[in-house]
Structures are given as C-alpha cells and as structure tokens.
N, C-alpha and C positions, 0 to 999 in steps of 0.2 A: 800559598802556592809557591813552590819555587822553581827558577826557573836557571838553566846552565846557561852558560858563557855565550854562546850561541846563539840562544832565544831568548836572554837580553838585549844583546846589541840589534838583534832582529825588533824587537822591542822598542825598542829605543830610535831604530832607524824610522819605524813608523810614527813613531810621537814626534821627531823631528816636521820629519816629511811633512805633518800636518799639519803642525805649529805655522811650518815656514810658508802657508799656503802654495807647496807646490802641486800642482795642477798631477792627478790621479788619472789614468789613463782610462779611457771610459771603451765602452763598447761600439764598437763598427756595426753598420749594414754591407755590407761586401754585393756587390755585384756579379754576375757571371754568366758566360753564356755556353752554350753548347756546341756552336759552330762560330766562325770568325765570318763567313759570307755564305748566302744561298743566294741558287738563282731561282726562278720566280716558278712558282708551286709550290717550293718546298717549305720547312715550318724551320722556326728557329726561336729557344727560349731560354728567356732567360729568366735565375733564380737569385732572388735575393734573400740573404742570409747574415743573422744574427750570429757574430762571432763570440757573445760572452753573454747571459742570462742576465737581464734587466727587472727589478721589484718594483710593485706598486706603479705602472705604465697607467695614464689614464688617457692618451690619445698619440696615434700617427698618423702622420700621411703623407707617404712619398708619391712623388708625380712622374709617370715615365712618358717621357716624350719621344714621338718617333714621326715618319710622314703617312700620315694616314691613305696616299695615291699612292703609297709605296708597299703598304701592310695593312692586315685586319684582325684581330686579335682573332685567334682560334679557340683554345680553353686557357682557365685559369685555374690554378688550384693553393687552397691554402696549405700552408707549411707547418710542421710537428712543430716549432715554436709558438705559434698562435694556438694551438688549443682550446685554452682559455679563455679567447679574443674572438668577439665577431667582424672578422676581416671582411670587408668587403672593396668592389673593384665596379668605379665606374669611368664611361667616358665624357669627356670635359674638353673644355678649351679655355685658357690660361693665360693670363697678363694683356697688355695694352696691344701687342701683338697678337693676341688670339690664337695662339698653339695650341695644337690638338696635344693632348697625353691621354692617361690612363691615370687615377690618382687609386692609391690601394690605401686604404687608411682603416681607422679603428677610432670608438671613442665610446668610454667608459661611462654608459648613462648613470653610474650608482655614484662616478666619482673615487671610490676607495681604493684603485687599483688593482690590474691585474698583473702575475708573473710573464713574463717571456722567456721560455725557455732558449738557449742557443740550439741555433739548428736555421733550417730552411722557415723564413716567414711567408714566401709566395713565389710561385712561379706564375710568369705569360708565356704562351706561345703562341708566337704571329706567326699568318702565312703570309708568302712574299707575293705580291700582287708585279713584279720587275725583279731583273736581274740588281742585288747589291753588288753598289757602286765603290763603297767606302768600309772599311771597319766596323765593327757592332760596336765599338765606343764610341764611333763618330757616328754611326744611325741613330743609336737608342742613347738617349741621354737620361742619368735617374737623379731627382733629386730630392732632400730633404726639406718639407712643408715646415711641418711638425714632428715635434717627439716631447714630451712634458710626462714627469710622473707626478704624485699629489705634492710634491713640494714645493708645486707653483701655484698651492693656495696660501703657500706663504710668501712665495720669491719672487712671484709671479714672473719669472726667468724658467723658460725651460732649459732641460739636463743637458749635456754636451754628450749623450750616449744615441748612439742611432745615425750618427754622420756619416757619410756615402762615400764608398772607394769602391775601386773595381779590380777585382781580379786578371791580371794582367797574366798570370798564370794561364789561364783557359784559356786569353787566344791565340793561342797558336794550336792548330790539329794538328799535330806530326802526322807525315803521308797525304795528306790533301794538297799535292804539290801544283795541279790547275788552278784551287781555291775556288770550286764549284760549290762547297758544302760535303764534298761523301770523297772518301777513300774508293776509291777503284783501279783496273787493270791501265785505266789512262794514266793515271796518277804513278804507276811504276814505268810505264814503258816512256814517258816524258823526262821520269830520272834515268832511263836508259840512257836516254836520246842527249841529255846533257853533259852525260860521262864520257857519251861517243863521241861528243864535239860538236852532234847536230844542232842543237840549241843551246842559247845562252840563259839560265835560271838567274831571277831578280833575287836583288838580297834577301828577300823578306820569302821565297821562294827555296831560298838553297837555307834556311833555317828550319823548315817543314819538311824538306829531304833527306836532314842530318836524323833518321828513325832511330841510328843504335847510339847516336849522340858523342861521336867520336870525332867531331869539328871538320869530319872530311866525308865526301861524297862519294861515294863507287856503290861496286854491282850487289855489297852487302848490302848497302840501304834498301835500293832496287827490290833486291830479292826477298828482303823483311816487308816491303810492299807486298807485295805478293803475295808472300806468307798470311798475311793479316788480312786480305781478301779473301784469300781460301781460306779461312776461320783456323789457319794451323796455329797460329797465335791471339792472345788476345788483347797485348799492347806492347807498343815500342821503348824498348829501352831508357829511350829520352824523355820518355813520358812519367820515367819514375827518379829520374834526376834534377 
C-alpha cells in the first residue's frame, strides 16, 4: 500500500499520538433544553444527546436531578441513538442526602455490547408545578453514574466517553424578553418600552432582545418580535450566529 506525503505524516501523527499515551478525545452526552424558564403549567424538556457514536456500550445511567414540589415529569421518550438499547427511565432518590432525580439508564444483559449511534439518546419533559426561579442549568442538574463498554471485563475502568456538558448554546430564547417561557406581543412591546426609555432591560434581558444580533437595541428588534409572533418569520437572525 502506498501512501503520499500527507497520509504518512497523518500516519505518523497517529502512531505518535498513541505511543505517547496522549489522551483521545472521546464522546460527550451534551445537554439541552427548550426553554431557559417556565411559569408554572407550562412543560419544559430537556434532551440529551450523544455527540460522536460509541461501540460495544454494555451499561449507562445518568441521573437527572430536579425539585420534585417544583416539577413532574410529563413524557419521556427514547432517542434515534438508543435503537439498539433498552433505555429505560425511573424515579429514585439518591445519595446520603436523599435527592429525588430520574436515572435513564441501559444495561446490556448478553454482556457483548451494543452500538450508540450519535444523535438524541432521551428526552424529559416536566411540567412546572411554580413559577422558575433560576436557570434550567441551576434547576435540572444531569449527571454521569455510569458509562462502561466490554473493556471493563478487562480494565474493569470504565471509558471516559459519555461525560456530561450542557449546551449553553440553548439558553438563551432570543425574543423571550419577559422570560415567561413563549415569545409574545409582551415580549415586543417591553422592547418597545426600553428603547422609549420606559423601562430599564437586565443584562441577561437586553441579550434576548438583541433578535437581528447587531449588539444594539431599537424598533428593528422590536419589530422582528413581532414579526415571529405573526408566523411572518420563522427565526431570528441571532439565532443563526
């Protein structure tokens, strides 16, 4: 086989890499949510998602923790990643402290393991039993139990693939300038009202009104609200930057 200048040193840089045990970048569970706060009715969910395709998986279980006076899980559903997986999702309570979560987990009764595709492994959606107080990174907290593929009938060390981060991308709604959870006719006429000088917008506030993402506030935002109420649009500018 021969190989050009290129896909030697490509070559090459792998057989170092490996030699020199430097640590290979493994696969993420990513976080995410739909909304950044609801007030109390409304659903809000979150999905967790496999960033890179994992072989030969023989168990997970991540635990999502939330205030159960505060939320009740509504549906769950399993994700195009799991296929192959019998995911299942129960309620629990957790450590010396006895925290309520949700653990979603998987375990391979043959042993041989199963594929993970990347993609969606599961979604919750809670309903809000109160108005949220805080962030969905500060309500729902997710973590990782387990993640082992059959290598840990030799290593008995499970993989470094499956470790939890959150998508910090999602929260922010651009247009939800109340932060009730929904876009609405409040949500433009409150950025009216800040441009007019009626009201002062919190920092985290005048970042969700910035819709065409042009670091400045006026009657365009405003009126791209608007826009995206009456269905004339289907997403804001800043939402693809």
């Amino acid at each position: 086989m021969k190989y050009g200048r290129r896909g030697f040193t490509a070559l090459l840089a792998l057989i170092l890499a490996a030699g020199s045990g430097l640590p290979v970048s493994a696969a993420e569970v990513k976080v995410s949510s739909d909304q950044t706060k609801v007030t109390s009715g409304s659903d809000i969910t979150l999905t967790l998602t496999l960033d890179e395709a994992v072989n030969d998986v023989i168990c997970f279980d991540y635990r999502v923790y939330f205030d159960m006076d505060s939320f009740s899980l509504k549906k769950s559903t399993i994700g195009t990643a799991c296929e192959d997986a019998q995911v299942s999702t129960k309620a629990m309570t957790y450590g010396s402290e006895q925290k309520p979560c949700y653990s979603v987990n998987f375990v391979d009764t043959t042993s041989e393991g199963v594929a993970l595709r990347s993609g969606e492994i599961y979604q919750l959606t809670f309903t809000a039993k109160k108005d949220m107080t805080a962030d969905w990174k500060d309500t729902f907290r997710v973590e990782r139990e387990h993640f082992a593929t059959t290598d840990y009938w030799n290593t008995l060390k499970e993989t470094d693939n499956g470790k939890v981060s959150y998508d910090v991308k999602s929260s922010i709604v651009y247009g939800d300038v109340n932060g009730d959870g929904k876009i609405n006719t409040a949500d433009a006429a409150l950025t009216y009202a800040s441009i007019n000088g009626k009201v002062t917008l919190k920092e985290e506030q005048q970042k969700v009104a910035d819709v065409n993402g042009d670091g400045k506030i006026n009657t365009a935002d405003a009126a791209m609200i608007y826009a995206r109420v009456n269905g004339k649009i289907a997403e804001f500018p800043a939402e693809s930057k």
